[in-house]
C-alpha positions in Angstrom: -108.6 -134.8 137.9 -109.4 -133.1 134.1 -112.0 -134.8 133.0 -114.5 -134.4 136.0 -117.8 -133.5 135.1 -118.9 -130.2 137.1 -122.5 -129.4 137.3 -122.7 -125.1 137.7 -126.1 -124.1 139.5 -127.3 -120.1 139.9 -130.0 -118.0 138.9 -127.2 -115.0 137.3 -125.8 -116.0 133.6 -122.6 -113.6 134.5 -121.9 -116.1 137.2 -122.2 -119.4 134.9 -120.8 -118.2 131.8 -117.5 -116.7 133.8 -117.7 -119.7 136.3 -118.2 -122.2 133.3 -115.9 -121.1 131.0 -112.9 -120.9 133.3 -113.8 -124.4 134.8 -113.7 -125.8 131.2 -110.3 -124.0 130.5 -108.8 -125.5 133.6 -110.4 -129.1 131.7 -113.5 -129.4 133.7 -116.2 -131.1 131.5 -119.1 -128.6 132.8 -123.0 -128.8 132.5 -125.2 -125.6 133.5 -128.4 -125.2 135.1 -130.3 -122.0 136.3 -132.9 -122.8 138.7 -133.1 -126.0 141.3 -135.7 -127.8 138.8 -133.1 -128.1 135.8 -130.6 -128.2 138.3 -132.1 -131.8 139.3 -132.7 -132.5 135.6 -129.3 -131.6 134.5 -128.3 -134.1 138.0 -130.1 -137.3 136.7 -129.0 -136.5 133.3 -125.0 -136.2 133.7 -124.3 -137.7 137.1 -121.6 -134.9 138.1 -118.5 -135.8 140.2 -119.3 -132.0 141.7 -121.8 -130.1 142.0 -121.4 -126.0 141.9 -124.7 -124.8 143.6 -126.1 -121.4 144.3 -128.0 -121.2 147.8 -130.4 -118.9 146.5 -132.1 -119.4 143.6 -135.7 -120.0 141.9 -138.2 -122.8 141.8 -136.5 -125.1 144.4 -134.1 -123.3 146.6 -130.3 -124.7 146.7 -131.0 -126.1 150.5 -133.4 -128.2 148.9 -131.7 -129.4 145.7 -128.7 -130.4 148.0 -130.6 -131.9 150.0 -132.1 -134.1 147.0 -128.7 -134.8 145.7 -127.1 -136.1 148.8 -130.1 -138.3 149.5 -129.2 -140.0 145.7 -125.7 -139.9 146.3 -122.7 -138.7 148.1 -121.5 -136.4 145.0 -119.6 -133.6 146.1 -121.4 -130.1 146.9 -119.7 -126.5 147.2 -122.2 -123.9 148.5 -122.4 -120.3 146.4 -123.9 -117.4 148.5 -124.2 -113.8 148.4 -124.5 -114.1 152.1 -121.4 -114.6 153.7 -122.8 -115.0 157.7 -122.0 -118.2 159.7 -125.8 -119.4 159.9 -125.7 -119.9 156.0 -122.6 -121.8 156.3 -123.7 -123.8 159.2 -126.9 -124.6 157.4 -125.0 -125.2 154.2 -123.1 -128.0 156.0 -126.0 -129.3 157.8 -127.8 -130.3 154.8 -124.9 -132.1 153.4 -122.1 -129.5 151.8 -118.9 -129.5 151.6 -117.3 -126.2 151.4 -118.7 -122.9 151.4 -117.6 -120.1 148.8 -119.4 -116.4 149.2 -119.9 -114.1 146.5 -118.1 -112.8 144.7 -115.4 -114.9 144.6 -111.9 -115.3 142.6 -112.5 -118.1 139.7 -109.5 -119.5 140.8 -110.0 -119.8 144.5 -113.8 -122.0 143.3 -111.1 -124.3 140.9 -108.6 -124.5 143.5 -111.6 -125.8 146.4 -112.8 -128.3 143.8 -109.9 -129.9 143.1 -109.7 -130.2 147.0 -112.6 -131.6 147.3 -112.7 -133.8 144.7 -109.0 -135.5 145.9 -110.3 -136.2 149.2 -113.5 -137.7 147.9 -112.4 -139.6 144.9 -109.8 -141.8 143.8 -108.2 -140.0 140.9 -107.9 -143.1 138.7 -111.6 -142.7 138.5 -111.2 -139.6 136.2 -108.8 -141.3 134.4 -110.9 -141.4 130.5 -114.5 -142.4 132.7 -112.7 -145.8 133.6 -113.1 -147.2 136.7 -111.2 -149.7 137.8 -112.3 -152.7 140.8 -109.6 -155.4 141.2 -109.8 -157.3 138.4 -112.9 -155.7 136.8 -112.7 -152.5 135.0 -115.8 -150.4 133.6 -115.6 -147.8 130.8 -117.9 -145.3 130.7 -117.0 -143.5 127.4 -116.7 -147.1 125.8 -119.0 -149.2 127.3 -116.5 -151.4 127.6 -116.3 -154.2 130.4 -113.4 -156.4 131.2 -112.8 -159.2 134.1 -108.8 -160.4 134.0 -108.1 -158.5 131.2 -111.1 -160.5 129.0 -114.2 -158.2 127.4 -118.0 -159.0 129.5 -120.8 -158.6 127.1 -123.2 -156.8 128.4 -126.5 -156.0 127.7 -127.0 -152.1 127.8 -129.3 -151.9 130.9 -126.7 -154.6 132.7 -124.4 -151.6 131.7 -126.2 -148.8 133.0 -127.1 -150.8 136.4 -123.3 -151.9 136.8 -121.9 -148.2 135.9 -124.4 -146.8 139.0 -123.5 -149.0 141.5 -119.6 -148.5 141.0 -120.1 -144.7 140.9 -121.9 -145.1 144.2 -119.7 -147.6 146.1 -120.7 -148.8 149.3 -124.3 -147.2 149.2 -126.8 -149.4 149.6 -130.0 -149.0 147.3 -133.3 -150.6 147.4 -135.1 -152.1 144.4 -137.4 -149.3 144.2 -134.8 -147.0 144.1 -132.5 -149.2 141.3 -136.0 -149.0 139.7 -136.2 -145.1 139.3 -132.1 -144.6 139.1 -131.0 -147.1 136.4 -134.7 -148.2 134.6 -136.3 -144.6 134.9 -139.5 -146.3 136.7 -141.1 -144.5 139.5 -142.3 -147.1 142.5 -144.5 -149.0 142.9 -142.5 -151.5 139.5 -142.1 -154.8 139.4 -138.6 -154.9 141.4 -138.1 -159.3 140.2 -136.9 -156.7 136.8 -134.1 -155.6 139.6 -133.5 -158.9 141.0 -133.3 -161.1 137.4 -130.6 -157.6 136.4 -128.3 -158.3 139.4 -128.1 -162.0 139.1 -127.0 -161.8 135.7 -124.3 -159.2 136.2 -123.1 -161.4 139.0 -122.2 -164.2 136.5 -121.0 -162.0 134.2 -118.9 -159.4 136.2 -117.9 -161.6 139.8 -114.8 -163.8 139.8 -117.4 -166.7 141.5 -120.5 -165.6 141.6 -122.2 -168.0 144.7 -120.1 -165.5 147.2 -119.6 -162.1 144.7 -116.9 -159.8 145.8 -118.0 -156.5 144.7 -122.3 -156.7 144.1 -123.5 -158.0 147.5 -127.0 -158.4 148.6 -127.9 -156.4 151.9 -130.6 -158.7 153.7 -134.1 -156.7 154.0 -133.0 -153.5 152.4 -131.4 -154.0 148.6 -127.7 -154.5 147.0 -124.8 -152.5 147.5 -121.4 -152.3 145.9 -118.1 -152.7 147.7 -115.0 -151.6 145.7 
Protein backbone atom coordinates (compact mmCIF):
# COMPACT_ATOMS: atom_id res chain seq x y z
CA UNK A 1 0.00 0.00 0.00
CA UNK A 2 3.07 2.71 -0.74
CA UNK A 3 1.58 5.25 -2.16
CA UNK A 4 -1.32 6.08 0.34
CA UNK A 5 -1.63 9.47 1.23
CA UNK A 6 -1.57 9.88 5.20
CA UNK A 7 -2.84 13.02 6.65
CA UNK A 8 -0.62 13.62 10.39
CA UNK A 9 -2.75 15.88 12.85
CA UNK A 10 -1.19 17.23 16.41
CA UNK A 11 -0.49 20.32 18.04
CA UNK A 12 3.60 19.05 18.91
CA UNK A 13 6.05 19.52 15.73
CA UNK A 14 8.40 16.70 17.53
CA UNK A 15 5.47 14.36 16.94
CA UNK A 16 4.83 15.31 13.06
CA UNK A 17 8.24 15.79 11.96
CA UNK A 18 9.34 12.17 13.63
CA UNK A 19 5.90 10.71 12.77
CA UNK A 20 6.06 12.18 9.16
CA UNK A 21 9.28 11.51 8.23
CA UNK A 22 9.29 7.83 9.14
CA UNK A 23 5.83 7.41 7.37
CA UNK A 24 7.40 8.90 4.19
CA UNK A 25 10.41 6.51 4.54
CA UNK A 26 8.17 3.50 4.85
CA UNK A 27 6.63 5.29 1.25
CA UNK A 28 3.64 6.97 2.80
CA UNK A 29 2.86 10.18 0.68
CA UNK A 30 2.18 12.35 3.99
CA UNK A 31 0.43 15.92 4.48
CA UNK A 32 0.65 17.72 8.01
CA UNK A 33 -1.59 19.85 9.88
CA UNK A 34 -1.29 21.27 13.48
CA UNK A 35 -4.60 22.32 14.77
CA UNK A 36 -8.31 20.76 13.75
CA UNK A 37 -8.95 23.91 11.36
CA UNK A 38 -5.92 23.08 8.93
CA UNK A 39 -6.55 19.75 9.83
CA UNK A 40 -10.04 20.03 7.84
CA UNK A 41 -8.25 22.23 5.28
CA UNK A 42 -5.46 19.94 4.60
CA UNK A 43 -8.79 17.01 4.56
CA UNK A 44 -10.73 18.77 1.61
CA UNK A 45 -7.56 19.61 0.04
CA UNK A 46 -5.73 16.00 -0.31
CA UNK A 47 -8.50 13.50 0.37
CA UNK A 48 -6.25 11.09 2.66
CA UNK A 49 -6.69 7.27 2.47
CA UNK A 50 -5.75 7.77 6.50
CA UNK A 51 -6.05 10.00 8.70
CA UNK A 52 -3.37 10.32 11.82
CA UNK A 53 -5.20 12.57 14.40
CA UNK A 54 -4.34 13.83 17.75
CA UNK A 55 -7.31 13.86 20.32
CA UNK A 56 -6.20 16.83 21.86
CA UNK A 57 -5.38 19.71 20.16
CA UNK A 58 -6.30 23.51 19.31
CA UNK A 59 -9.10 25.36 17.62
CA UNK A 60 -11.37 22.29 16.91
CA UNK A 61 -10.65 19.42 19.15
CA UNK A 62 -9.77 15.89 17.40
CA UNK A 63 -13.40 14.49 18.67
CA UNK A 64 -14.79 17.03 16.54
CA UNK A 65 -12.59 16.94 13.42
CA UNK A 66 -13.29 13.07 13.27
CA UNK A 67 -16.42 13.55 13.72
CA UNK A 68 -16.44 16.02 10.53
CA UNK A 69 -14.46 13.60 8.54
CA UNK A 70 -16.49 10.46 9.04
CA UNK A 71 -19.67 12.50 8.32
CA UNK A 72 -17.81 13.33 4.55
CA UNK A 73 -16.48 10.02 4.26
CA UNK A 74 -15.61 6.72 5.62
CA UNK A 75 -11.62 7.45 5.48
CA UNK A 76 -9.80 5.72 7.94
CA UNK A 77 -9.04 7.33 11.54
CA UNK A 78 -6.31 6.27 14.18
CA UNK A 79 -6.74 8.13 17.46
CA UNK A 80 -3.31 9.77 19.11
CA UNK A 81 -3.63 10.51 22.92
CA UNK A 82 -1.54 11.27 25.74
CA UNK A 83 -4.33 9.70 27.73
CA UNK A 84 -4.20 6.22 27.72
CA UNK A 85 -7.74 5.41 29.97
CA UNK A 86 -10.57 3.35 28.44
CA UNK A 87 -13.20 6.30 28.34
CA UNK A 88 -10.85 8.08 25.70
CA UNK A 89 -10.75 4.95 23.69
CA UNK A 90 -14.38 4.25 24.08
CA UNK A 91 -15.15 7.79 22.97
CA UNK A 92 -12.54 7.59 20.35
CA UNK A 93 -14.51 4.73 18.77
CA UNK A 94 -17.86 6.15 19.38
CA UNK A 95 -17.30 9.02 17.15
CA UNK A 96 -16.11 6.94 14.36
CA UNK A 97 -12.19 5.70 14.91
CA UNK A 98 -10.59 3.01 14.17
CA UNK A 99 -7.76 2.22 16.34
CA UNK A 100 -6.45 3.84 19.23
CA UNK A 101 -2.59 4.52 19.71
CA UNK A 102 -1.41 6.38 23.17
CA UNK A 103 1.51 8.51 23.55
CA UNK A 104 4.31 8.00 23.22
CA UNK A 105 4.35 5.37 20.94
CA UNK A 106 7.01 3.30 18.73
CA UNK A 107 6.98 4.80 15.02
CA UNK A 108 6.75 1.43 13.91
CA UNK A 109 3.94 0.03 15.92
CA UNK A 110 1.72 3.62 14.28
CA UNK A 111 3.14 2.12 10.52
CA UNK A 112 2.44 -1.32 11.42
CA UNK A 113 -1.60 -0.33 12.68
CA UNK A 114 -1.97 1.61 9.40
CA UNK A 115 -1.07 -0.71 7.13
CA UNK A 116 -3.76 -2.83 9.15
CA UNK A 117 -6.17 -0.66 8.80
CA UNK A 118 -5.80 0.36 5.57
CA UNK A 119 -5.89 -3.64 4.22
CA UNK A 120 -9.07 -4.19 5.86
CA UNK A 121 -10.61 -1.07 4.45
CA UNK A 122 -9.29 -0.80 1.05
CA UNK A 123 -8.66 -2.82 -1.86
CA UNK A 124 -4.91 -2.52 -2.45
CA UNK A 125 -5.22 -2.16 -6.22
CA UNK A 126 -6.53 1.19 -5.33
CA UNK A 127 -3.01 2.40 -4.28
CA UNK A 128 -1.76 0.98 -7.16
CA UNK A 129 -0.22 4.68 -9.09
CA UNK A 130 -3.89 6.56 -7.87
CA UNK A 131 -5.75 4.09 -10.35
CA UNK A 132 -8.79 2.68 -9.60
CA UNK A 133 -10.16 0.20 -11.32
CA UNK A 134 -14.36 -0.67 -11.70
CA UNK A 135 -15.00 -3.62 -14.10
CA UNK A 136 -14.40 -2.31 -17.19
CA UNK A 137 -13.85 1.28 -16.25
CA UNK A 138 -10.66 2.44 -14.79
CA UNK A 139 -9.94 6.09 -13.37
CA UNK A 140 -6.45 7.67 -12.93
CA UNK A 141 -5.94 10.10 -10.62
CA UNK A 142 -2.26 11.08 -11.33
CA UNK A 143 -3.22 11.13 -15.11
CA UNK A 144 -6.59 12.11 -15.42
CA UNK A 145 -6.88 9.56 -17.50
CA UNK A 146 -10.35 7.57 -18.16
CA UNK A 147 -10.81 4.40 -20.02
CA UNK A 148 -14.11 2.04 -20.59
CA UNK A 149 -12.90 -1.47 -22.40
CA UNK A 150 -9.68 -0.48 -22.69
CA UNK A 151 -10.76 2.94 -24.96
CA UNK A 152 -9.82 6.68 -23.44
CA UNK A 153 -13.36 8.86 -22.09
CA UNK A 154 -12.89 12.46 -22.67
CA UNK A 155 -13.78 14.12 -19.99
CA UNK A 156 -14.34 17.47 -19.13
CA UNK A 157 -12.38 18.38 -15.85
CA UNK A 158 -15.25 18.93 -13.46
CA UNK A 159 -16.92 15.40 -15.02
CA UNK A 160 -13.34 14.29 -13.76
CA UNK A 161 -13.39 15.63 -10.38
CA UNK A 162 -17.22 14.49 -9.86
CA UNK A 163 -16.38 10.87 -11.15
CA UNK A 164 -12.96 10.60 -9.09
CA UNK A 165 -15.22 11.46 -5.71
CA UNK A 166 -17.76 9.16 -6.16
CA UNK A 167 -15.39 6.07 -6.83
CA UNK A 168 -13.25 7.06 -3.74
CA UNK A 169 -16.52 6.98 -1.85
CA UNK A 170 -18.24 3.85 -3.10
CA UNK A 171 -21.46 3.05 -1.98
CA UNK A 172 -22.11 6.37 -0.11
CA UNK A 173 -24.87 8.06 -1.03
CA UNK A 174 -24.60 11.92 -1.45
CA UNK A 175 -27.13 14.57 -2.05
CA UNK A 176 -26.91 17.36 -4.64
CA UNK A 177 -26.11 19.80 -2.04
CA UNK A 178 -23.53 17.94 -0.76
CA UNK A 179 -21.97 16.98 -4.64
CA UNK A 180 -22.41 20.88 -4.75
CA UNK A 181 -19.85 21.78 -1.84
CA UNK A 182 -17.53 18.35 -2.36
CA UNK A 183 -16.76 18.40 -6.12
CA UNK A 184 -17.97 22.33 -7.26
CA UNK A 185 -16.76 24.01 -3.94
CA UNK A 186 -20.45 25.72 -3.68
CA UNK A 187 -21.92 25.98 -0.31
CA UNK A 188 -25.99 25.25 -0.32
CA UNK A 189 -28.38 26.64 -1.15
CA UNK A 190 -26.73 26.24 -5.48
CA UNK A 191 -28.45 25.44 -8.26
CA UNK A 192 -28.26 21.45 -7.84
CA UNK A 193 -29.87 20.97 -12.12
CA UNK A 194 -25.55 21.92 -12.25
CA UNK A 195 -25.43 18.30 -10.38
CA UNK A 196 -28.03 16.69 -12.21
CA UNK A 197 -26.90 17.92 -16.08
CA UNK A 198 -22.94 16.59 -14.47
CA UNK A 199 -24.16 13.02 -13.77
CA UNK A 200 -26.11 12.47 -16.86
CA UNK A 201 -23.34 13.23 -18.94
CA UNK A 202 -20.81 11.03 -17.14
CA UNK A 203 -23.43 8.32 -17.43
CA UNK A 204 -23.07 8.38 -21.32
CA UNK A 205 -19.65 8.78 -21.17
CA UNK A 206 -18.44 6.29 -18.32
CA UNK A 207 -21.61 3.37 -18.20
CA UNK A 208 -21.59 0.40 -20.53
CA UNK A 209 -25.55 1.40 -21.31
CA UNK A 210 -26.42 4.22 -19.74
CA UNK A 211 -30.67 3.87 -19.49
CA UNK A 212 -29.83 1.17 -16.52
CA UNK A 213 -25.91 2.38 -15.38
CA UNK A 214 -24.01 -0.14 -13.52
CA UNK A 215 -21.84 1.80 -11.27
CA UNK A 216 -23.56 5.82 -10.94
CA UNK A 217 -27.17 4.99 -9.75
CA UNK A 218 -29.70 7.47 -8.78
CA UNK A 219 -31.10 6.86 -5.07
CA UNK A 220 -34.84 8.11 -5.26
CA UNK A 221 -35.46 11.24 -2.88
CA UNK A 222 -32.02 11.51 -1.48
CA UNK A 223 -29.09 11.85 -4.40
CA UNK A 224 -26.63 9.31 -6.42
CA UNK A 225 -24.42 6.91 -5.22
CA UNK A 226 -21.70 4.77 -6.64
CA UNK A 227 -21.54 0.96 -6.54
CA UNK A 228 -18.20 -0.61 -7.47
Amino acid sequence: MNGARVLVVDDEPMVVEVVGRYLAREGFSVSTASDGELALAAFRENRPHLVVLDLMLPKVGGMDVCREIRAVAPVPVIMLTARGDEMDRIAGFEVGADDYLAKPFSPRELVARIRAVLKRSFDPAEFAGGTITCGSLAVSRDTRVVTLSGNEVNLTAREFDLLWFLVTHPGKVFSRGQLLEEVWRFSWPGDESTVTVHVRRLRTKVEQDPEHPGHLKTVWGAGYRWDA
